[in-house]
C-alpha positions in Angstrom: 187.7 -28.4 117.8 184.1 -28.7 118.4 181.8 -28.7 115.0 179.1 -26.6 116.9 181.5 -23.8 118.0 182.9 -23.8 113.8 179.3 -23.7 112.7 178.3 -21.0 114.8 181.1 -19.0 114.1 182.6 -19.3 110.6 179.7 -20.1 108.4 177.2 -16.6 109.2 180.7 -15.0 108.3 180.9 -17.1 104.9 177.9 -16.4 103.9 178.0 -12.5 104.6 181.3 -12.8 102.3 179.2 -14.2 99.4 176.6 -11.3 99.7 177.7 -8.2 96.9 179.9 -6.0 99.2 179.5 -2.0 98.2 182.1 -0.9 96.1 185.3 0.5 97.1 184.5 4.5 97.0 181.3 3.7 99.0 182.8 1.9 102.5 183.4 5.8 104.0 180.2 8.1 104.6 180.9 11.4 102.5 181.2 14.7 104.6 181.4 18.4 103.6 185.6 18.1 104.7 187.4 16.9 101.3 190.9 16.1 101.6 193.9 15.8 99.2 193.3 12.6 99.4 189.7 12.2 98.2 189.6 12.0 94.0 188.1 14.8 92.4 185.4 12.2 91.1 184.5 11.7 94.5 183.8 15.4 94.7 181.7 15.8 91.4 179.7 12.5 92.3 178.9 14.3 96.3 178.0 17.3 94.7 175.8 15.7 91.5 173.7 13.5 94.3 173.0 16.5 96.8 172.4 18.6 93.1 169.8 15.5 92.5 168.0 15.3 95.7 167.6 19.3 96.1 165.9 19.4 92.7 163.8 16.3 93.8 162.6 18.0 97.1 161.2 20.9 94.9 159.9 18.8 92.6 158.3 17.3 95.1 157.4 20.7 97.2 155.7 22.0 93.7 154.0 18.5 93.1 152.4 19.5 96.6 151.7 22.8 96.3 150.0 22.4 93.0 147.5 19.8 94.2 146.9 21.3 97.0 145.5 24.4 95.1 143.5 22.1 93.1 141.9 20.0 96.0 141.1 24.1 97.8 139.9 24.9 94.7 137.4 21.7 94.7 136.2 22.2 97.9 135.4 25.9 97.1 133.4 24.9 93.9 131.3 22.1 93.5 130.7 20.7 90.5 127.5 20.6 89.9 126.6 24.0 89.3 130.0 25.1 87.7 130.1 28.4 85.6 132.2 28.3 82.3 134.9 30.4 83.9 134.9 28.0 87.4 135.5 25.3 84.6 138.6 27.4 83.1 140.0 27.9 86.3 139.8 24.3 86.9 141.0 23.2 84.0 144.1 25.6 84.2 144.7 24.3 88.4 144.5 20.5 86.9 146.8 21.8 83.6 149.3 23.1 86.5 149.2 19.9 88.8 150.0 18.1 85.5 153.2 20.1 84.5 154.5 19.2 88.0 153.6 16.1 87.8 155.7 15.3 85.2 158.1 17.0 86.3 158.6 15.5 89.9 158.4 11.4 87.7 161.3 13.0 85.4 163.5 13.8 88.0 162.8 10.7 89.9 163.6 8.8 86.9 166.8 10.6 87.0 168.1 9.7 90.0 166.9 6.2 89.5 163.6 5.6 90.9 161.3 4.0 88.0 158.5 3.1 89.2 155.7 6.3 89.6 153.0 4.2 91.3 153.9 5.2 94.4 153.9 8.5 93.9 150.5 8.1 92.2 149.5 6.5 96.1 151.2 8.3 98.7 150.4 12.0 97.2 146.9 10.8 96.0 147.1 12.2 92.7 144.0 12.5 90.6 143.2 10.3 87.8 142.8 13.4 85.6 145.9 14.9 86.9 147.9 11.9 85.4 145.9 11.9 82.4 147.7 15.6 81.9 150.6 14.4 83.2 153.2 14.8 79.9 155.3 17.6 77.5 152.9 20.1 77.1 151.8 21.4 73.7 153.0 25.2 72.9 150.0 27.1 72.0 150.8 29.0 68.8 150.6 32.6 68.9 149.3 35.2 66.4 151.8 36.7 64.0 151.6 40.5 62.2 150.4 40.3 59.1 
């Protein structure tokens, strides 16, 4: 047997065979169509990763929506010669763009995805934005007395 012919065949398939292989409930693509023969696991895991990436599309979809209002709401009012109720309004937009921040990185931490710095990039997020980016405080309201 030539060496050539065993080299060019046998070792790309060894060392494919050392590489991690997916695991066994992974090797067939998922459809809507269960059978008696899938395992109710099977099911719940389908249904908790499309539950996970519908609630990270509107995560995302609010993330988007919220700083586009802010960046309209720049370009409408300059800074300079702000009025104290222009910098409320502001304050409240970038207050807003915060909330879904943090709600869009919790959600992608759920599902896995750690690292935020991308998100920070690709939606150009402003510095003050991620500065508000966190649980917010309840404001305490006035009792009777």
């Amino acid at each position: 047997m030539n060496i050539g012919i065993l080299r060019a065949f046998w070792l790309p398939h060894a060392r494919a065979s050392l590489r991690m292989q997916p695991g066994w409930r992974y090797k067939e693509p998922m459809s809507r169509d269960f059978h008696l023969h899938r395992v109710p696991v099977d099911v719940l895991d389908y249904e908790i990763a499309q539950e996970q990436a519908s609630a990270l599309g509107r995560m995302g979809r609010a993330l988007e929506t919220a700083l586009a209002k802010l960046r309209e709401f720049d370009a409408a009012h300059p800074r300079p010669d702000a009025l104290a109720s222009t910098q409320q309004v502001r304050r409240t937009l970038v207050a807003e763009a915060g909330q879904a921040l943090w709600m869009f990185v919790v959600q992608r931490e759920a599902c896995g995805l750690r690292d935020s710095r991308t998100i920070m990039r690709e939606y150009q997020v402003p510095g003050e934005v991620q500065l508000c980016m966190g649980a917010v405080v309840a404001t305490p309201t006035r009792t009777a007395t």
